[in-house]
C-alpha positions as CSV (number, residue, x, y, z in Angstrom):
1,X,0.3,-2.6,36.7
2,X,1.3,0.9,36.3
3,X,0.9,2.6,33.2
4,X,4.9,2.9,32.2
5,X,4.9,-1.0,33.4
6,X,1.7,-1.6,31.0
7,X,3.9,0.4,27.8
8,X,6.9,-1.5,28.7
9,X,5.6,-4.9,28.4
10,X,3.4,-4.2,25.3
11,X,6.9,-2.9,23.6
12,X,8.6,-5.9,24.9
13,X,6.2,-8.4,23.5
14,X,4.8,-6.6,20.3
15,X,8.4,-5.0,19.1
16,X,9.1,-7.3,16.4
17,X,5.5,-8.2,15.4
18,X,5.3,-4.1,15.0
19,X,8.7,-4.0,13.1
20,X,7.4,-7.1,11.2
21,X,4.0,-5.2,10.1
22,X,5.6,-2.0,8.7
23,X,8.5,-3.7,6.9
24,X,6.1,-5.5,4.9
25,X,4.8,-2.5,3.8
26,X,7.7,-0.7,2.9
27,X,9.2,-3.0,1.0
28,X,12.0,-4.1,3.6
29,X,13.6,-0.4,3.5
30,X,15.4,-0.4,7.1
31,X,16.0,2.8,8.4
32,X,12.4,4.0,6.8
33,X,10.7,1.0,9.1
34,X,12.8,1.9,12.3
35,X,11.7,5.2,11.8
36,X,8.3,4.7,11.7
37,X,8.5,1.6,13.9
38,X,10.2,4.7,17.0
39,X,6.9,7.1,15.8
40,X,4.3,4.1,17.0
41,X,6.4,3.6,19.6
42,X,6.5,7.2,20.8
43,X,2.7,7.3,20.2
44,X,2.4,4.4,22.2
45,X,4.0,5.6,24.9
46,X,2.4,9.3,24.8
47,X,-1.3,7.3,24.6
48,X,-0.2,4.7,27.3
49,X,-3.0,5.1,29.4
50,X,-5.6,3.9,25.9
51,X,-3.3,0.6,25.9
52,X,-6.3,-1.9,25.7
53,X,-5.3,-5.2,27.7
54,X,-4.6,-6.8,24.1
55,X,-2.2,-4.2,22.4
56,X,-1.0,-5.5,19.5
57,X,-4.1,-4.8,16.7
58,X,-4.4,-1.2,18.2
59,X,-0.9,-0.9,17.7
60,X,-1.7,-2.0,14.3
61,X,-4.4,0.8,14.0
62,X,-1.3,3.2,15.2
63,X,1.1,2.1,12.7
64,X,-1.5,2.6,9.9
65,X,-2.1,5.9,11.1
66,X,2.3,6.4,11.4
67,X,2.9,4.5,7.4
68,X,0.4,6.7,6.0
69,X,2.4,9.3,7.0
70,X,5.0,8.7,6.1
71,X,4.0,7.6,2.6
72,X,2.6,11.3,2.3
73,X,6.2,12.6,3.0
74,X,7.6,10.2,0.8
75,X,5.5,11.3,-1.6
76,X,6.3,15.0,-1.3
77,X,9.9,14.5,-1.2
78,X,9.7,12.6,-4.6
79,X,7.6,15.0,-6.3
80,X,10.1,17.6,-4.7
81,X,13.0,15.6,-6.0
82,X,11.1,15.0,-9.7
83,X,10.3,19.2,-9.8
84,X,14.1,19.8,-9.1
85,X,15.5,16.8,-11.7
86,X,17.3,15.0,-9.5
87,X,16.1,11.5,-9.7
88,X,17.8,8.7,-10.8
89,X,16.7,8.4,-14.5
90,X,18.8,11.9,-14.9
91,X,21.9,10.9,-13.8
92,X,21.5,7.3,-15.7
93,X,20.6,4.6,-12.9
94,X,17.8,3.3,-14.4
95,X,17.4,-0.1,-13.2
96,X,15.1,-2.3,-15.7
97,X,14.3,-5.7,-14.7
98,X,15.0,-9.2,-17.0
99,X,11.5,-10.7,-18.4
100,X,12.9,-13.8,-16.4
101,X,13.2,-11.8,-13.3
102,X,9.6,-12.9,-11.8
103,X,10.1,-15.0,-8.7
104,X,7.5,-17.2,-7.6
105,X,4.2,-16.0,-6.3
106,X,4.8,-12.7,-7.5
107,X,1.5,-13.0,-9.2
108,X,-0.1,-12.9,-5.7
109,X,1.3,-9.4,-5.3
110,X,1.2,-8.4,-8.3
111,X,-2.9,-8.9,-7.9
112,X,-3.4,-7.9,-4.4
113,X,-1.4,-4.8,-5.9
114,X,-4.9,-4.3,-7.9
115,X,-6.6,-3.8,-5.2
116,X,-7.3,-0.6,-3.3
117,X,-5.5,0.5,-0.4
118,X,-8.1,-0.4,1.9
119,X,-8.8,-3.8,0.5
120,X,-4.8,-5.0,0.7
121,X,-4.6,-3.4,4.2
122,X,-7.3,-6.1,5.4
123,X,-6.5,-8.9,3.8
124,X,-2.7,-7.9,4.7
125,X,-3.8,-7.9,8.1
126,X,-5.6,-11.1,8.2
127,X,-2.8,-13.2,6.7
128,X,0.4,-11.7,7.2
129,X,-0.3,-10.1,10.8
130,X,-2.5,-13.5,11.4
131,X,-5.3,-11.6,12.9
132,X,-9.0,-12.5,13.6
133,X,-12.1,-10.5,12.5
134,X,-12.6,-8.8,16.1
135,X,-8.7,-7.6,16.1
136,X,-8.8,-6.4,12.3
137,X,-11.7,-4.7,13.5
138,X,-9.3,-2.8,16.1
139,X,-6.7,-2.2,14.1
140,X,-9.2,-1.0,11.6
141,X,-11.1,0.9,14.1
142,X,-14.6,0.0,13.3
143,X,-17.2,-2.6,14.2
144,X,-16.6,-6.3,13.8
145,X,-19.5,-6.6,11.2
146,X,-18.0,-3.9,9.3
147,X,-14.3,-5.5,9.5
148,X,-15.7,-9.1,8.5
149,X,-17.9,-7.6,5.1
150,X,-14.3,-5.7,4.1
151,X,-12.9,-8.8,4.4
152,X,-15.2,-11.1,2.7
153,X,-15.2,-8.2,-0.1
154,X,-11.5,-7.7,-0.3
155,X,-11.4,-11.5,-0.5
156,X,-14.0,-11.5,-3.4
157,X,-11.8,-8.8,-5.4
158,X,-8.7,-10.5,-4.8
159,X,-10.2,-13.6,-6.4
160,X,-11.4,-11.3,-9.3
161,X,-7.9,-9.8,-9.7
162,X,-7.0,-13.2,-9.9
163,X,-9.0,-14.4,-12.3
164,X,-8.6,-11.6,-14.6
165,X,-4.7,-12.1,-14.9
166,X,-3.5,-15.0,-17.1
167,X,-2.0,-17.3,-14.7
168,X,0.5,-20.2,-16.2
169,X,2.0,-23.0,-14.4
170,X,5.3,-23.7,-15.4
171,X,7.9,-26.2,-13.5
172,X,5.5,-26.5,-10.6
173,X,5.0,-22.5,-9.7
174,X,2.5,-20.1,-10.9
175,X,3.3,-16.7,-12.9
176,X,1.2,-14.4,-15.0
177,X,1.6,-15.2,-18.7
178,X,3.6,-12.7,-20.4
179,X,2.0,-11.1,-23.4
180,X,3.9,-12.0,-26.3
181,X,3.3,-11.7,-29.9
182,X,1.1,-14.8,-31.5
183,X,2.4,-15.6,-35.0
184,X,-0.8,-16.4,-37.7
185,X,-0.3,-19.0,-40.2
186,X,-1.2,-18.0,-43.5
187,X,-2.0,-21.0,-45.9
C-alpha cells in the first residue's frame, strides 16, 4: 500500500475514535474539536510515511501534541480578552450553577480533575480511548515500563483523590458531600 492509500485508510477507520478523543477533552465544544480534529489530520497526512501499521495511539500522541496547542491559544486569547474587559462577567452573563445541579458521577471528574495533567491524560487514555499499556505507551511516546508505572501511579492518586473527598450515597448514586454548616447543641 502506497503511502496516500496507507493515510486514507488510517482516516477512514480512526476518524471518529480521533473526533471521540479530543471532544472529551474539550468539553464537547464542536467547532473547537473539528478544528483540532483537521490539525491531526493535516499532521497525519504531512507525516504519512511515520504511519506505524497500528495508527490509532500515535494518532493519539499527535492529538496531544495538537490539544495542547490549542489550549495555549485558548489560554492567550482569554487572558487577551480578560486584559481588554470583555468577558462575560462585564456585560452580566454570569452563569452560577444550583447546589442541586451535580449529576451523577461527577465526583469521578471532579477527582480525576485533582490530578495533574499528565496523570488524567493516562488514565483518560486507558479507559475512555480503551487502550493497553504498549499503545498508551505510543501515544505517550515512551517505553512500555515507563507507561505501565504512570499508570499504576495515576491510578494510586486517583484513589487518593478519592478518598480524600467526602463521598455520600444518596438514592443509589454517589456525590461529594456538600459542606454545610453543623448546628451544636447547647444543653
Amino acid at each position: 500500500m502506497s503511502n496516500d492509500e496507507t493515510f486514507a485508510a488510517a482516516y477512514r477507520e480512526h476518524y471518529w475514535a480521533v473526533s471521540r478523543y479530543v471532544a472529551r477533552r474539550l468539553d464537547g465544544r464542536s467547532s473547537d474539536v473539528e478544528e483540532v480534529v483537521a490539525e491531526v489530520f493535516t499532521v497525519a497526512w504531512r507525516r504519512r510515511s511515520d504511519l506505524p501499521p497500528s495508527p490509532l495511539p500515535w494518532l493519539y500522541g499527535v492529538a496531544r501534541h495538537c490539544l495542547a496547542n490549542a489550549v495555549r491559544g485558548y489560554g492567550r486569547r482569554r487572558r487577551l480578552l480578560d486584559r481588554i474587559g470583555n468577558d462575560e462577567s462585564a456585560h452580566g452573563r454570569q452563569v452560577v450553577d444550583s447546589p442541586d445541579s451535580v449529576s451523577p458521577g461527577d465526583w469521578v471528574h471532579e477527582a480525576l480533575a485533582r490530578l495533574s495533567p499528565a496523570d488524567q491524560e493516562v488514565l483518560r487514555l486507558t479507559a475512555w480511548e480503551e487502550l493497553g499499556v504498549d499503545e498508551v505507551a505510543v501515544a505517550l511516546g515512551c517505553g512500555t515500563r515507563a507507561a505501565a508505572m504512570r499508570l499504576h501511579r495515576a491510578r494510586r492518586r486517583l484513589r487518593a483523590a478519592i478518598d480524600r473527598m467526602d463521598i455520600t450515597v444518596a438514592g443509589g448514586t454517589a456525590s461529594p458531600r456538600r459542606d454545610t454548616p453543623k448546628e451544636h447543641g447547647h444543653g
